[in-house]
C-alpha positions as MATLAB code, in Angstrom:
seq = 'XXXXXXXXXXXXXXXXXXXXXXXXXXXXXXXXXXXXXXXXXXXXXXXXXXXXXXXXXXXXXXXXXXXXXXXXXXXXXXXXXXXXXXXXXXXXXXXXXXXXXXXXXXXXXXXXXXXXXXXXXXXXXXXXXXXXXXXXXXXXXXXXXXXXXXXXXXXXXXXXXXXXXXXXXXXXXXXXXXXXXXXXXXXX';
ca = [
      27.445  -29.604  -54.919;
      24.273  -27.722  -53.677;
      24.387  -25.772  -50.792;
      23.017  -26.684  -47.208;
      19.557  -25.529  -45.968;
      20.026  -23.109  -43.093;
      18.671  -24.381  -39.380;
      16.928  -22.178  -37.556;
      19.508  -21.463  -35.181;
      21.734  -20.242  -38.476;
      19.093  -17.765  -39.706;
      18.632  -15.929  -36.680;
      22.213  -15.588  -35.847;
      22.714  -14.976  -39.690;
      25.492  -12.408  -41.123;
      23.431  -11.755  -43.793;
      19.878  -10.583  -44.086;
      19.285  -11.547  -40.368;
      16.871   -8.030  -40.038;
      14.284   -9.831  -42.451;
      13.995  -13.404  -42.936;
      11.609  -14.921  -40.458;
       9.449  -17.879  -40.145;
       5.633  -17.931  -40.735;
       2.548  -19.407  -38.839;
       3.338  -22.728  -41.422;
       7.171  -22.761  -40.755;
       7.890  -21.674  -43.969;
      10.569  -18.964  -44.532;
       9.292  -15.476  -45.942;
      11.137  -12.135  -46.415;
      10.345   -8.724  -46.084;
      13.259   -6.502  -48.101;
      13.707   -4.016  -50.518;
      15.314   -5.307  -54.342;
      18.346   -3.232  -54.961;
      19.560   -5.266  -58.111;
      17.214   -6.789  -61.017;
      18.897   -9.359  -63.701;
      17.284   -9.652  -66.970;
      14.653  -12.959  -66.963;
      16.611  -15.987  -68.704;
      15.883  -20.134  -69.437;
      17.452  -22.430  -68.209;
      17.386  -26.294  -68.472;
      16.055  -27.956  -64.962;
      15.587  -31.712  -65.199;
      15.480  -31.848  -68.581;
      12.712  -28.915  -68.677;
      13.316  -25.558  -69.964;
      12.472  -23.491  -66.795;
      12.362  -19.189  -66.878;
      14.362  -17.973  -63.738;
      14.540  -13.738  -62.805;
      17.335  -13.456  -60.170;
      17.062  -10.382  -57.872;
      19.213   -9.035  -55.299;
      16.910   -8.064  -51.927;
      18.939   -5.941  -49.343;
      18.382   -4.762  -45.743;
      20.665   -3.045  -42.901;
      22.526   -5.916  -42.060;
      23.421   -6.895  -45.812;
      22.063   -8.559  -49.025;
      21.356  -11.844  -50.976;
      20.706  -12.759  -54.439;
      17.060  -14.277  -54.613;
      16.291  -16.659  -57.648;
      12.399  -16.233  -58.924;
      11.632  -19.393  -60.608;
       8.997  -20.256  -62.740;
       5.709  -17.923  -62.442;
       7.529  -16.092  -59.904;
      10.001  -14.717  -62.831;
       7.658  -12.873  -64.296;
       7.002  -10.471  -61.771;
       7.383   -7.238  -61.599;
       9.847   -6.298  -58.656;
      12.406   -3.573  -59.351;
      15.156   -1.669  -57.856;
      13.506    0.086  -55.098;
      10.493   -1.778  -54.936;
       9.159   -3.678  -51.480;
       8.045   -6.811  -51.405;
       7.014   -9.872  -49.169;
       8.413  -12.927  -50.626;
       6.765  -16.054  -49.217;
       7.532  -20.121  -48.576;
      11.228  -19.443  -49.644;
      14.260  -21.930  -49.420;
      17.617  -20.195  -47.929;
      20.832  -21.953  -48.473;
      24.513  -21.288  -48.011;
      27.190  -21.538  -50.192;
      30.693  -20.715  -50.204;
      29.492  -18.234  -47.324;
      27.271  -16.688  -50.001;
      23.307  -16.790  -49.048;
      21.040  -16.894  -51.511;
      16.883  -18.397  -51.642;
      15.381  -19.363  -54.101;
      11.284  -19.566  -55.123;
       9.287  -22.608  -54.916;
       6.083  -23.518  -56.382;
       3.913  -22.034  -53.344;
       6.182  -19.053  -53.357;
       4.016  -15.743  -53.463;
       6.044  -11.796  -54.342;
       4.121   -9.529  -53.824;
       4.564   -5.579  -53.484;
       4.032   -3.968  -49.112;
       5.057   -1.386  -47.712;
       8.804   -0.509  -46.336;
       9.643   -2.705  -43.371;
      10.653   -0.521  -40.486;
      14.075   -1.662  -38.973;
      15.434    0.115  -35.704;
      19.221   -0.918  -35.220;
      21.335   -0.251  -32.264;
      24.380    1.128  -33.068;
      27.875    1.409  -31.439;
      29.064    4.332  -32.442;
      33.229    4.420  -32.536;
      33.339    7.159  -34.689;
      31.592    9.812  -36.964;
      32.341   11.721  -39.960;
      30.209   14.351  -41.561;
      29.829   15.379  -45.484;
      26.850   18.236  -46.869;
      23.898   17.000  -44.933;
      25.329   13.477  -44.271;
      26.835   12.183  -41.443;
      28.757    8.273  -41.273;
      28.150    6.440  -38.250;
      31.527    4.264  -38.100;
      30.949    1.503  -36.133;
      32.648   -0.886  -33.482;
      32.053   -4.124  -35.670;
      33.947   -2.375  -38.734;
      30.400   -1.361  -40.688;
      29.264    2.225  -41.134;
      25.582    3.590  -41.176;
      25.163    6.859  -43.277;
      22.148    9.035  -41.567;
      21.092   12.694  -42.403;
      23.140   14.542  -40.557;
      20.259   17.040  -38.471;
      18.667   13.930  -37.128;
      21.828   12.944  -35.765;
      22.362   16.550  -34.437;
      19.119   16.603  -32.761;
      19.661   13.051  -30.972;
      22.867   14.558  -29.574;
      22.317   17.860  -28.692;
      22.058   18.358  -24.942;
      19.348   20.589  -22.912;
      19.095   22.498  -26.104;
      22.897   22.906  -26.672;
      24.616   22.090  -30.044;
      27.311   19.326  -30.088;
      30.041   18.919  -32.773;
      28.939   15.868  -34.224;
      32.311   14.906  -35.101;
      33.754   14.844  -31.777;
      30.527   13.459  -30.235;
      33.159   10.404  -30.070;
      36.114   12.187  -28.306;
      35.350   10.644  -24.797;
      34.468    6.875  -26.243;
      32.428    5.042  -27.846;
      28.224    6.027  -27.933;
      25.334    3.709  -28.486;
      22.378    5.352  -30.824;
      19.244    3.520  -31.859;
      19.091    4.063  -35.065;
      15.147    3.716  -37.212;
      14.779    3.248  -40.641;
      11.952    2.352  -43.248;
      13.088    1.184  -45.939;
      16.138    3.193  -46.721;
      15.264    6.318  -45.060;
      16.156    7.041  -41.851;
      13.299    8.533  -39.554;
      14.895    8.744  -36.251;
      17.879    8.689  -33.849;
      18.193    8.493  -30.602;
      20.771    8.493  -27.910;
      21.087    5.190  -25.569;
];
């Protein structure tokens, strides 16, 4: 059984990946990630056609997906850590798995980090070395370095305990990365 094409309505409200897959002036689906995971290229039979297939895994702040290169596409050269733009892509849902897969106008090429800003409800915090972990209402966490987190709290000047930042409730911090560096908090 294959797995359903996602509507439009489903990718936006997505679980998984929703910071990076977007439509295009054709209405094609393209995505802008980072690949954390590279499988070694293999063949395998596709309508009675030995096909070459590369599967990747491409991540972003909200989670990550498995993305099958097929054909010409396996051949290239994204690897762990590398950005890339991955055009005219087919998402689909399986199992509550996503995953997309290449197509024959499908394009990978290398750009540059995208830059993600997140809002974050902020329950509570713990701090490690230089490293703070945002822990957050929705039952995620979001690791930051911990001065840029004691710069978007400190008041008129005045350090603040990052760990009991949370005492009094909950706070909201906006939260921008690009790529997987974090380049600034602030407080909402």
């Amino acid at each position: 059984m294959s797995g359903s094409v996602l509507e439009d309505a489903e990718v936006g409200n997505s679980l998984v990946m929703r910071e990076v897959i977007r439509k295009n002036e054709d209405g094609q689906y393209l995505v802008v990630t980072s690949v954390s995971k590279e499988e070694e290229p293999r063949t395998v039979t596709c309508r009675g056609e030995k096909v070459p297939i590369k599967v990747v895994t491409v991540e972003d702040g909200s989670g990550k997906a498995k993305v099958s290169l097929w054909r010409d596409n396996s051949t290239t050269e994204a690897r762990p850590g590398d950005n890339v733009t991955i055009t005219d892509v087919v998402l689909n849902i399986y199992n509550n798995t996503t995953t997309l897969n290449t197509t024959a106008k499908s394009e990978v090429v290398p750009c540059e980090a995208p830059t993600e800003k997140r809002l974050c409800h902020v329950e509570a915090i713990g701090c490690e070395g230089g490293e703070a972990e945002l822990f957050l209402w929705d039952g995620s966490s979001v690791k930051v370095p911990a001065e840029l987190l004691q710069q978007a709290l400190s008041q008129d000047g005045e350090s603040v305990d990052i760990e009991m930042a949370t005492v009094k409730g909950p706070i909201k911090l906006s939260v921008t990365s690009k790529g997987r560096e974090v380049t600034s908090i602030t407080k909402e």
